[in-house]
NUDRENMI-415035 format. One record per residue (C-alpha): chain; residue in three letters; x, y, z. Coordinates in Angstrom, 2 decimals, decimal comma, m for minus. Example, Ala and Ser with C-alpha at 12.3 -4.5 7.8 and 13.67 -1.06 7.14 Angstrom:
- mol type c1 c2 c3
- A ALA 12,30 m4,50 7,80
- A SER 13,67 m1,06 7,14
// end
This chain:
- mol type c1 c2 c3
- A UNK 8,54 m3,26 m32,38
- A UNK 10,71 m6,28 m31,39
- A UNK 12,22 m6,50 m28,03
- A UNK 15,54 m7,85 m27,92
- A UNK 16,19 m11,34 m25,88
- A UNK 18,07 m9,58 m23,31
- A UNK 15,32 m6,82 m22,19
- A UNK 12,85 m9,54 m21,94
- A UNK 15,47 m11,36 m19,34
- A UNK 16,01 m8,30 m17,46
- A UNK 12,44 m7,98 m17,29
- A UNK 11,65 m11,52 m16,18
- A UNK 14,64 m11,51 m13,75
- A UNK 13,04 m8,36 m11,68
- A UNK 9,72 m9,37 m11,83
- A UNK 10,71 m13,02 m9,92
- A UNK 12,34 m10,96 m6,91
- A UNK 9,61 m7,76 m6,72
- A UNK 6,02 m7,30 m7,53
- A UNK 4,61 m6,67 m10,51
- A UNK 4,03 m2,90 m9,89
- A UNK 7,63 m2,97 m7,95
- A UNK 9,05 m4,31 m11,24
- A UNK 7,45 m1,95 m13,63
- A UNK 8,82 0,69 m11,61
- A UNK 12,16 m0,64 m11,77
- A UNK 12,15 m0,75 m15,41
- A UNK 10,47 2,68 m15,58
- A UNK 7,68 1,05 m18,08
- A UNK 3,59 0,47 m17,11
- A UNK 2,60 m2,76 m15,78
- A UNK 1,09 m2,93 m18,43
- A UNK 3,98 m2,99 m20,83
- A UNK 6,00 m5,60 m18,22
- A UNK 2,48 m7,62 m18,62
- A UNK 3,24 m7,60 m22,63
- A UNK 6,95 m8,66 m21,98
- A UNK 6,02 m11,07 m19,68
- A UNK 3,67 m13,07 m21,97
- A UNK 6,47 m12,96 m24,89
- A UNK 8,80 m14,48 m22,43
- A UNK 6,50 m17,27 m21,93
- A UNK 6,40 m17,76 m25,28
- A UNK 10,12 m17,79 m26,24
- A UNK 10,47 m20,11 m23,00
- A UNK 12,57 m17,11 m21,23
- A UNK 12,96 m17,72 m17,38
- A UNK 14,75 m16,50 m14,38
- A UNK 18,34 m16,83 m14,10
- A UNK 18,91 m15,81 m10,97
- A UNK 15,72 m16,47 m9,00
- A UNK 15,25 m14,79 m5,55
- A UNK 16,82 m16,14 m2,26
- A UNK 14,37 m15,04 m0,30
- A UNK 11,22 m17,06 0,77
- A UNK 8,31 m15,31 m1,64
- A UNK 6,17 m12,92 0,88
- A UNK 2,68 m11,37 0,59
- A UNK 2,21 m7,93 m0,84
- A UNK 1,88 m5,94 2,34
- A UNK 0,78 m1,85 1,56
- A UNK 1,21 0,34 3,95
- A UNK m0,84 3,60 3,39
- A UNK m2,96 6,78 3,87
- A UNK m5,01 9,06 2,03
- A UNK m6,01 13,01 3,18
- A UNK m9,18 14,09 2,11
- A UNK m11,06 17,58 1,55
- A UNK m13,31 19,69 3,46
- A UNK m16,85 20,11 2,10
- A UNK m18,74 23,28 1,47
- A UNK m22,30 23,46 2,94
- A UNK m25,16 26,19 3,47
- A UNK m26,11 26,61 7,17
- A UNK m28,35 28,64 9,27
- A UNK m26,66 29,40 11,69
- A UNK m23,04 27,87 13,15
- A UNK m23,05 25,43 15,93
- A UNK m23,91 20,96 15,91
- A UNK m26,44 20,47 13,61
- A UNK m27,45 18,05 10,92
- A UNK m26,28 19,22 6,97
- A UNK m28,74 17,30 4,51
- A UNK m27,55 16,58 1,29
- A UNK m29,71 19,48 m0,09
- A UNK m27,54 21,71 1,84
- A UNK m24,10 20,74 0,20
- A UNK m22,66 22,69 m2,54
- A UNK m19,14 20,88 m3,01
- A UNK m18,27 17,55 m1,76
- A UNK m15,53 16,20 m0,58
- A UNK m12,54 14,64 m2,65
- A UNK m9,51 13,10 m2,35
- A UNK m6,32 15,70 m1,71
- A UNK m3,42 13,27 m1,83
- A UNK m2,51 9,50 m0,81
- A UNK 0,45 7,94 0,12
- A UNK 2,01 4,38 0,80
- A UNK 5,12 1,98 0,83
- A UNK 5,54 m1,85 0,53
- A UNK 6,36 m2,86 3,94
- A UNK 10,27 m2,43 4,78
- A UNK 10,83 m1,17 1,28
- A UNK 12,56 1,82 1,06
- A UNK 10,61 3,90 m1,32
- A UNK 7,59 6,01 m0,84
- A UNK 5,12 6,17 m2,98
- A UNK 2,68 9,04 m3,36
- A UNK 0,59 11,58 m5,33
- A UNK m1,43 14,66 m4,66
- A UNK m3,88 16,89 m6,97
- A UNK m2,64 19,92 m9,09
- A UNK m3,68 23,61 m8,34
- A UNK m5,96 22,99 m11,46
- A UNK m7,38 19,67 m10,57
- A UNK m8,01 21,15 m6,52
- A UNK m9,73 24,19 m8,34
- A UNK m11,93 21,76 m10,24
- A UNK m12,97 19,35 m7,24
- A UNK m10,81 16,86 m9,90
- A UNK m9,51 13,59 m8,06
- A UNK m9,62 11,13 m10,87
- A UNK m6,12 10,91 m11,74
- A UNK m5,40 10,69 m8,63
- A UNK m8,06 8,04 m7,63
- A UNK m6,66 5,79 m10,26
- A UNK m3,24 5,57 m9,47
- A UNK m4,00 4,43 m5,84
- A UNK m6,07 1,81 m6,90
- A UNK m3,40 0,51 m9,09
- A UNK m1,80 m0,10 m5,58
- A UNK m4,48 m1,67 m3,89
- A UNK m4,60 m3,94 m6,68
- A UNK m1,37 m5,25 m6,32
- A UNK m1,78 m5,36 m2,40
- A UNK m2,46 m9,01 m0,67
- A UNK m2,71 m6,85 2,65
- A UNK m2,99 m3,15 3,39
- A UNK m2,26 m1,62 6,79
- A UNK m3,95 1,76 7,69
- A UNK m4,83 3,74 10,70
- A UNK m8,44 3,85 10,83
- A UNK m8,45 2,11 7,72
- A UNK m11,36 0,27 7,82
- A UNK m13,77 3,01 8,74
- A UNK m12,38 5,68 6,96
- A UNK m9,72 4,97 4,29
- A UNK m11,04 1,94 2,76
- A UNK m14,59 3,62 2,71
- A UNK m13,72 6,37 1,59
- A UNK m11,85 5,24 m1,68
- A UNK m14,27 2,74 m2,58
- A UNK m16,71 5,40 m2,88
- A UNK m13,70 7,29 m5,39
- A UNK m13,90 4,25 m7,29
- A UNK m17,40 3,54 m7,31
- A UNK m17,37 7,58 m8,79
- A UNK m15,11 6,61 m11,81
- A UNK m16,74 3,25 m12,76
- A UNK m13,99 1,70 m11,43
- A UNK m13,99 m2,13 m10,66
- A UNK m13,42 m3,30 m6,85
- A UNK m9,32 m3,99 m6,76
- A UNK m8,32 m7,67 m6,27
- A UNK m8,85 m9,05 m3,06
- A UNK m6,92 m8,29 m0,01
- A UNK m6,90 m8,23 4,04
- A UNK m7,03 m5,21 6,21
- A UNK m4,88 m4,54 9,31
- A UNK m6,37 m1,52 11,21
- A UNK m3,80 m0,09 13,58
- A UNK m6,55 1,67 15,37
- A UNK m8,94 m1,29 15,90
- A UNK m5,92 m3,18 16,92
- A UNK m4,68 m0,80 19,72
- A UNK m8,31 m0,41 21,24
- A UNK m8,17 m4,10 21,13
- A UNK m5,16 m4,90 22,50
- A UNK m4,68 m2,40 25,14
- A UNK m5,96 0,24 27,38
- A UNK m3,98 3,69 26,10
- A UNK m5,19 7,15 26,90
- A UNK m5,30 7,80 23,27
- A UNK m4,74 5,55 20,16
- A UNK m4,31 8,58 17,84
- A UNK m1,53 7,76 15,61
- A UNK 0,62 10,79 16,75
- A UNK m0,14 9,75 20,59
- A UNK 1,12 6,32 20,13
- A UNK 4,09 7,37 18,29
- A UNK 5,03 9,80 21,04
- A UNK 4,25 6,98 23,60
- A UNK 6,79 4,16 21,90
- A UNK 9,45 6,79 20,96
- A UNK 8,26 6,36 17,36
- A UNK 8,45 8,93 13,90
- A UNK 5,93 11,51 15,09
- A UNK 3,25 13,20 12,11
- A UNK 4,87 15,78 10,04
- A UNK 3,60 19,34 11,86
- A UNK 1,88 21,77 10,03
- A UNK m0,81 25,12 10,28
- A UNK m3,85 22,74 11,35
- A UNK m7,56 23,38 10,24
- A UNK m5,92 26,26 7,84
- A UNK m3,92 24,07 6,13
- A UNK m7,04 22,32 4,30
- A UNK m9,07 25,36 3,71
- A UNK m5,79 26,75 1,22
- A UNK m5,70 23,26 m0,20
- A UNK m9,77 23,28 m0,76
- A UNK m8,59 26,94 m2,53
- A UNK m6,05 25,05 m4,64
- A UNK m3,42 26,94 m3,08
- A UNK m0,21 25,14 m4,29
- A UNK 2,16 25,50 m1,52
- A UNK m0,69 24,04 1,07
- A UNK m1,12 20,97 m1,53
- A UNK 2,55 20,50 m1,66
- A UNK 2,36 20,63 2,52
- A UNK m0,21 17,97 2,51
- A UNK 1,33 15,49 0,34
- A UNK 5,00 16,23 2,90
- A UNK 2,21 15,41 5,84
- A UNK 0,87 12,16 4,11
- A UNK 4,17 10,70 3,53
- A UNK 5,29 10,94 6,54
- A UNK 2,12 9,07 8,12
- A UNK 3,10 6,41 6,31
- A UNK 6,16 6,33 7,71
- A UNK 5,25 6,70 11,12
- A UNK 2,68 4,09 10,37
- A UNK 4,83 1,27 9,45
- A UNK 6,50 1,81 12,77
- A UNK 4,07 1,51 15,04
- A UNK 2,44 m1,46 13,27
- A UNK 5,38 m3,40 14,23
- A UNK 5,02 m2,32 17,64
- A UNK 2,15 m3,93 17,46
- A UNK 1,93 m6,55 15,01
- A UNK 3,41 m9,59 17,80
- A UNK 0,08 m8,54 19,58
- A UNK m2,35 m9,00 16,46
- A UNK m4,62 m11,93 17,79
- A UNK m6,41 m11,38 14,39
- A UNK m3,82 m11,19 12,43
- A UNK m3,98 m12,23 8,52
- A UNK m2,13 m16,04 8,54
- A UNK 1,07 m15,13 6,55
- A UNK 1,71 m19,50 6,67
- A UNK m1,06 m19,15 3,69
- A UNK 1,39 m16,52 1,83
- A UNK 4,93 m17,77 2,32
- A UNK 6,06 m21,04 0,03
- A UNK 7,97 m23,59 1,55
- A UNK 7,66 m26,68 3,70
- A UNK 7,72 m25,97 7,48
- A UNK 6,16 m23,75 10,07
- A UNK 6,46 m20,42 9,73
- A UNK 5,66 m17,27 12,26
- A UNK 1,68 m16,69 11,07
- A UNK 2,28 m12,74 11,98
- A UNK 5,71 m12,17 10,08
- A UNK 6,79 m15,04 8,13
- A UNK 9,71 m15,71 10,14
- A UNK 11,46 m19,32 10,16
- A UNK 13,26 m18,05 13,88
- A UNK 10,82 m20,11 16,24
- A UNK 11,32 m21,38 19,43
- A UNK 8,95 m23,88 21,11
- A UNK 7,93 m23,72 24,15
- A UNK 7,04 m26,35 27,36
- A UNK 3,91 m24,08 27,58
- A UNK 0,64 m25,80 25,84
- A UNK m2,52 m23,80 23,94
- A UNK m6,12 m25,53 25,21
- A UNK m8,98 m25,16 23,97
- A UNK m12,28 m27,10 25,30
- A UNK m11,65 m30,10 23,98
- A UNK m7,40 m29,97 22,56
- A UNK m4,07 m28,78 23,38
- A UNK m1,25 m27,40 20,96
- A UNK 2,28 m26,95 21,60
- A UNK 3,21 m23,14 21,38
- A UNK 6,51 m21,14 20,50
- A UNK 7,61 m17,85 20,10
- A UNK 8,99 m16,24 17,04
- A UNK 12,36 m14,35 17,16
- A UNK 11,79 m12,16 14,22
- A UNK 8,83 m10,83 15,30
- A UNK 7,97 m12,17 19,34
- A UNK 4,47 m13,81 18,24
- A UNK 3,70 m16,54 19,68
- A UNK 1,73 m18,97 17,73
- A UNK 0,73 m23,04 18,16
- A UNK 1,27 m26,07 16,39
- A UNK m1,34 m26,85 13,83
- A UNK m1,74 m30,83 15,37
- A UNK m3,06 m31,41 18,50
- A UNK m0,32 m32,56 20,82
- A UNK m2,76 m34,84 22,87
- A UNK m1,84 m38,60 23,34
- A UNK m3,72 m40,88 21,53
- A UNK m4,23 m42,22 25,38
- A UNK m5,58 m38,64 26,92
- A UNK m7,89 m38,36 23,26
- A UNK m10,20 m40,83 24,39
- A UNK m10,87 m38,64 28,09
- A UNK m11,15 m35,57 26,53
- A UNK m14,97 m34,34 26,55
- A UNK m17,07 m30,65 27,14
- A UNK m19,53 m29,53 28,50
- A UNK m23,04 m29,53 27,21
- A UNK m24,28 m26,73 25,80
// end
């Protein structure tokens, strides 16, 4: 079928201001029919018209998954070790959700009454990793121990292929790293900064009716997980100025100039106050999108004080 000159422009024009999976969406086609459009307007020499304003930024996922319980033969109750002999049905995924960060949308999916009945998570499996694939970096609480894990070992179940690289901002790492809080449970944070607390349901309950495909509880559980997400985003710009660690977004955003390495932001103002290490020093500012602070990437030594500088043996 031939697409007319003008859907192929619409297409190209959304793609250059949103992601690829952002665009399909938009258009209400797969990304894999926008990928088809794409390469015939490369070949009819079809380009943007009105190209974004806005600086190009990285990808940035924010998400969450909720997984089952497991059903196990025991003894007796009580702590104890449960071999893999012992388990009659692992766990699976019950329902993800995410958002691009300061997008509006929220993204999300959850297993049928039939698919929870069956242990089923495929479909849903898939369609999250068509989001990590997009990602350049995801943000999750835990994320690294648990989230990421535990998907990869999804995908590794379907044959799936690792998704396209991307960086990992742990909210929970990051609080135990940068301060000393009586709890760094999402919900405990939240209440501390006056942030969107978790969604409240039944507890423990709630995922025994969802392990019996009960489809009010699954319903329940895919309300909960989108509003983690949500709650999420907030509190990782509580503490994103903080992030030490945090991916360099100077390697993401196009453009001559410095830019804020946490946020992106152009806003900077420098400081009198110098960065040393053992052997340099940096001039510093402070970003006022985002209240980083961040140095210069040239030293701001003389080339009279270079020749003084030394260390110590080690």
């Amino acid at each position: 079928m031939t697409v007319s000159d003008e859907r192929i422009q619409e297409a190209v024009n959304i793609n250059s201001k949103y992601t690829e999976h952002q665009a399909s969406r938009i258009l209400k086609m797969k990304p894999s029919s926008l990928e088809r459009l794409l390469r015939e307007a490369k070949s009819r020499d079809i380009v943007p018209t009105d190209a974004p304003e806005e600086t190009k930024r990285p990808n940035v996922l924010i998400f969450d998954i909720e997984t089952s319980l497991m059903r196990f033969y025991a003894w007796s109750p009580g702590k104890q070790y449960m071999g893999p002999d012992q388990i009659e049905t692992d766990w699976h995924t019950l329902s993800w959700a995410c958002k691009w960060l300061f997008e509006p949308d929220i993204y999300s999916d959850v297993l049928t009454p039939e698919e929870a009945a069956n242990h089923d998570d495929e479909r849903i499996v898939r369609s999250m990793w068509e989001y990590l694939d997009h990602a350049d970096i995801i943000i999750a609480h835990n994320g690294k121990r648990f989230d990421e894990r535990k998907l990869n070992s999804r995908f590794m179940s379907y044959g799936l292929h690792p998704p396209s690289p991307y960086q990992v901002i742990d909210t929970l790492l990051q609080s135990r790293k940068i301060a000393m809080h009586s709890s760094n449970k999402q919900d405990e944070l939240a209440k501390k900064f006056g942030l969107t607390r978790k969604v409240e349901h039944e507890g423990y309950n709630l995922w025994i009716r969802c392990f019996r495909a009960d489809p009010e509880a699954l319903l329940i559980m895919e309300e909960y997980n989108r509003g983690d997400v949500v709650g999420l985003e907030e509190l990782y710009v509580v503490i994103r100025p903080w992030i030490k660690s945090h991916p360099n977004l100077n390697l993401y955003v196009e453009g001559d100039g410095y830019n804020c390495p946490n946020c992106g932001g152009e806003k900077l103002t420098w400081m009198d106050k110098f960065y040393y290490t053992t052997v340099n020093k940096y001039s510093t500012f402070r970003c006022g999108d985002c209240g980083a602070i961040g140095r210069s990437q040239s030293s701001a030594l003389t080339k009279e004080e270079k020749p003084k500088v030394s260390s110590v043996a080690r």
